[in-house]
C-alpha positions in Angstrom: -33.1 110.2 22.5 -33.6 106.5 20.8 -32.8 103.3 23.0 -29.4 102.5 22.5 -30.3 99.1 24.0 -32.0 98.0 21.0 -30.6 96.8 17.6 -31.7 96.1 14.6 -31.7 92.3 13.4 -28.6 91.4 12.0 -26.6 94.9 12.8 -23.1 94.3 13.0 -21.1 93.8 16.3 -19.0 97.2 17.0 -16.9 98.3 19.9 -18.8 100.2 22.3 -22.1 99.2 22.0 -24.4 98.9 25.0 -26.7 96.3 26.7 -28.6 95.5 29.6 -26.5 93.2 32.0 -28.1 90.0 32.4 -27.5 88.1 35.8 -27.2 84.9 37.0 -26.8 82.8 39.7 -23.7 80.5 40.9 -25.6 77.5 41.4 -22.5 74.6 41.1 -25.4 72.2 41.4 -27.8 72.9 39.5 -31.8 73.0 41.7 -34.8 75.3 41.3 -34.7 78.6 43.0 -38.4 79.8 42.7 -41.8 78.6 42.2 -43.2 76.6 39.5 -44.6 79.2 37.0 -42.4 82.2 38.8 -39.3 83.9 37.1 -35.9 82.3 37.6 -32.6 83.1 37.3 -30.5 82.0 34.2 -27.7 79.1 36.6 -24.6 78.7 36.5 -22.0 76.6 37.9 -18.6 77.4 39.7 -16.5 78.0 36.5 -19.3 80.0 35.1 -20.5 77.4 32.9 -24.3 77.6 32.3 -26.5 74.7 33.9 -28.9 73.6 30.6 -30.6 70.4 30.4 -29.7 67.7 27.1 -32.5 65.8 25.3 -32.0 62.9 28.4 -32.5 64.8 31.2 -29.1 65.7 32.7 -27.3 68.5 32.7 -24.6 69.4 30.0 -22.3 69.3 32.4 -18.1 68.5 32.4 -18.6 65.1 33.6 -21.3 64.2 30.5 -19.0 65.6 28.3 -15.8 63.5 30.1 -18.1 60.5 29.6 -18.9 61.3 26.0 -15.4 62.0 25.1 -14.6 58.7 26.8 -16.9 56.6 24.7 -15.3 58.2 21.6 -12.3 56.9 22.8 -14.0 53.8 23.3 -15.2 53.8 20.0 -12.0 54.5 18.5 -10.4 51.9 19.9 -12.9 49.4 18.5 -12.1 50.7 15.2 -8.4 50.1 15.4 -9.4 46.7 16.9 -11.5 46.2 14.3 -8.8 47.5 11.5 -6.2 44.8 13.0 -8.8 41.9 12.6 -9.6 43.1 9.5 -5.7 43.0 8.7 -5.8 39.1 9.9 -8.3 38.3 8.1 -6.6 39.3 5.2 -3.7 36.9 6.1 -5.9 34.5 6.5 -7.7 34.9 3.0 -4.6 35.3 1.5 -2.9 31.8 3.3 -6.2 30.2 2.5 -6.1 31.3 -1.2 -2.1 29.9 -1.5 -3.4 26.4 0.0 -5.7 26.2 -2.2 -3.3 26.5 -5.3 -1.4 23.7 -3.2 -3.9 21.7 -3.2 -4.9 22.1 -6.5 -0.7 21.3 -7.3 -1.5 18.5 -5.1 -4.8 17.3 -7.2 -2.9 17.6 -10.7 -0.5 15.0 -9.2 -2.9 12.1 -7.5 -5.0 12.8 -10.9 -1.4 11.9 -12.5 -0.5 9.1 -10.3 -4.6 7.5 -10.9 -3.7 7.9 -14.6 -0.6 5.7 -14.2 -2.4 3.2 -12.2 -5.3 3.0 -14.8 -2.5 2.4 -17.3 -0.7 -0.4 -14.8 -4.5 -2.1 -14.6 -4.3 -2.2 -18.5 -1.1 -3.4 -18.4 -1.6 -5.8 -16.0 -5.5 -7.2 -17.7 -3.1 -7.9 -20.9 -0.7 -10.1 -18.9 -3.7 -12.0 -17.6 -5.5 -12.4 -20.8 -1.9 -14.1 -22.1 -1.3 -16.2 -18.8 -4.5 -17.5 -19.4 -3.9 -18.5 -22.7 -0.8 -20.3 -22.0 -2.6 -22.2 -18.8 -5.4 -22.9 -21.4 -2.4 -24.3 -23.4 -1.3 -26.4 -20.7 -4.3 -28.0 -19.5 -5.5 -28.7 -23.2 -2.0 -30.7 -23.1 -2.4 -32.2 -20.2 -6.0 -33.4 -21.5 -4.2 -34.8 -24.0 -1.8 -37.0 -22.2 -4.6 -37.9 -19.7 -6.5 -39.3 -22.9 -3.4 -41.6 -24.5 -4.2 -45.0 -24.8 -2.3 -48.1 -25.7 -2.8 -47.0 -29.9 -1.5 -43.6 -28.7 2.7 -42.2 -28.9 3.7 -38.9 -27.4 7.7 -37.9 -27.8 9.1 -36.6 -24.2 11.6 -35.2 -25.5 13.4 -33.4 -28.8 16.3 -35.6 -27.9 16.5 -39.1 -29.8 16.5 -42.1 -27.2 19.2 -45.1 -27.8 17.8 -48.5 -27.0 20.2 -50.7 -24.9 19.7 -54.3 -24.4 22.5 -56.0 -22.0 22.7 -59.5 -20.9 25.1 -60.8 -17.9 25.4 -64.4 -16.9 27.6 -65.0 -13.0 28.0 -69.0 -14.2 30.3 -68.5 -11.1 28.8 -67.9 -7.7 28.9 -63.7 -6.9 29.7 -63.1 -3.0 27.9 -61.9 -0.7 28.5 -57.7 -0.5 30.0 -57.8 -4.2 28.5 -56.2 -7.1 28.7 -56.6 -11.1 28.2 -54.0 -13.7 25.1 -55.1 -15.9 25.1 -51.9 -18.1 28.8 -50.3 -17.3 29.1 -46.6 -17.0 29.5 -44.1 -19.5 30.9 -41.1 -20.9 28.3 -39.2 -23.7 26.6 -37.2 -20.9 23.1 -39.0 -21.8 21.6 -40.4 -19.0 20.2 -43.9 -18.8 16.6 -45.3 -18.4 15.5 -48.9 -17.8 12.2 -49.7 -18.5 12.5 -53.7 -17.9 14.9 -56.4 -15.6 14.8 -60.4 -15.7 16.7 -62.0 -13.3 16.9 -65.5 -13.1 18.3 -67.5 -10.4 18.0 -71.3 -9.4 18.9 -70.1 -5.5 15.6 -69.0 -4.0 14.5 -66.5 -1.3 17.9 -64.4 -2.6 18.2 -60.7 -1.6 19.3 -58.6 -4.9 20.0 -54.9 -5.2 20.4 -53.1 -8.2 22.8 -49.6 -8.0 23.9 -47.1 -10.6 27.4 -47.1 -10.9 28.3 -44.6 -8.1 26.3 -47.0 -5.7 23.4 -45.2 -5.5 20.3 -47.6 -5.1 17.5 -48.1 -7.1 15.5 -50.9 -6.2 15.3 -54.4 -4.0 14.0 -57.6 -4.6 13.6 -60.7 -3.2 13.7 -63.8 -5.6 11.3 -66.7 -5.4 10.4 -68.9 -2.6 11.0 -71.4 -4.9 13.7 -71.6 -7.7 12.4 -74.9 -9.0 8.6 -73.3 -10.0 9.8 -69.2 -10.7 13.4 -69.2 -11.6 12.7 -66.0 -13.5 11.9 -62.5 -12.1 10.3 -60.5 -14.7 10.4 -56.3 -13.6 8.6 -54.4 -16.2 8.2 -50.1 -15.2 5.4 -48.7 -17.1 7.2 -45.5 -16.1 10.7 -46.2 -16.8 13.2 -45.9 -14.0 16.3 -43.1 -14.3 19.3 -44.3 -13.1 21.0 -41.3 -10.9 22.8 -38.3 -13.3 24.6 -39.0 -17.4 26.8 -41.1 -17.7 25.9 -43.6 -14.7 25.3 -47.3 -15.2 23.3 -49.8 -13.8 24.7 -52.7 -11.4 23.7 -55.7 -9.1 24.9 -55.9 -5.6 24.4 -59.2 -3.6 22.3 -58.4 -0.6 21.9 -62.4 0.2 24.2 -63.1 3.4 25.6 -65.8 1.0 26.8 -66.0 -2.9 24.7 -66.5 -5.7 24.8 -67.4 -9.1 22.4 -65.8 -11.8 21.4 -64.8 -15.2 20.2 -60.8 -15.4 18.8 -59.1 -18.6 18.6 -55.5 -18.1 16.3 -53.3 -21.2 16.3 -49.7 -21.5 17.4 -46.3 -23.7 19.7 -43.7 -23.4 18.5 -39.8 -23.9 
């Protein structure tokens, strides 16, 4: 009668077949039971699990397998931490990629606004190139008037001037605080300009005024010490005199404290 016991390699499980019953010991921590180099029992712990040793030394035990389950989990959850910084990252990249069109908008305009300055500067170098053509104009003018001599004319004005020559004689005396028109007023709307006065009195040391015709006053004088040697007063105005706005005249007022008698000559124009 063959072994039953034995089979060949790779024969097929089937119902009924029969084996020697190995044993083994309840060991719930695992420790050696015999001598080093004896036989030992196969271990096993209290749920029947067998004691075998893992490629760090410990035993492949419930709690290793707790702790490697847990760093799975660990793991895992770095992963989905990982996923949702992944996700903000992409918001970021995505904010930081819609700034940058901004600020590209943002470019296009200052590179529009430096454009329109350029164009101002242009603008503005044109205006200075003609300002300083008409101040070249005006000093060149001025040069000129600063050069006229005696043989030299110059017209102030497109306006002809009207030459006026008056002569007044006060045979009677003129008292003190009166006046007397020596060019009377007018009504052409030109205004009047004396360029020359000689007054002649035999009553020295006599206080005159001369006024426009609305009272205004344009100059003082004092005649001579001495009416006998200067009975005349010559006034000559290189730069002739305006007398106060068109249409005003020109008159004498007797500042003296006492009357007077006199012969004035008053030369000017009209413009």
């Amino acid at each position: 009668m063959g072994n039953r016991n034995i089979k060949s390699e790779d024969t097929a499980h089937s119902s009924g077949d029969q084996g020697s019953f190995i044993l083994a010991v309840r060991k719930d921590t695992a420790a050696a039971q015999a001598d080093n180099g004896d036989y030992h029992p196969l271990l096993v712990d209290s749920t029947g699990k067998l004691h075998v040793t893992t490629g760090s030394g410990g035993d492949a035990s419930a709690a290793n397998q707790s702790t490697i389950i847990g760093h799975v989990d660990g793991i895992e959850g770095l992963i989905g931490t990982t996923n949702t910084k992944i996700d903000t990252l992409d918001a970021v990249v995505d904010l930081i990629l819609t700034k940058a069109g901004e600020i590209d908008t943002a470019v296009d305009t200052i590179d529009g606004v430096l454009d329109n300055i350029l164009t101002k500067n242009g603008e503005i170098d044109t205006a200075i190139d003609t300002l300083d053509a008409v101040v070249d104009n005006i000093l060149t003018a001025v040069q000129v008037m600063d050069d006229w001599d005696a043989s030299n004319t110059a017209r102030v004005t497109s306006a002809p001037a009207s030459p006026v020559w008056e002569q007044v004689t006060k045979a009677d005396d003129l008292a003190n605080g009166a006046t007397l028109d020596i060019i009377a007023a007018h009504s052409d709307g030109t205004t009047l300009y004396i360029t020359d006065i000689i007054f002649g009195s035999l009553e020295n040391a006599k206080l005159v005024t001369f006024e426009d015709t609305s009272g205004a006053d344009i100059l003082t004088f004092t005649t001579g010490s001495s009416a006998a040697t200067a009975p005349l007063t010559p006034l000559h105005f290189q730069t002739p005199i305006k007398i106060g706005a068109a249409d005003r005249g020109l008159r004498i007022l007797n500042s003296s404290g006492g009357n007077i008698n006199f012969t004035c000559t008053a030369i000017g124009f009209y413009i």
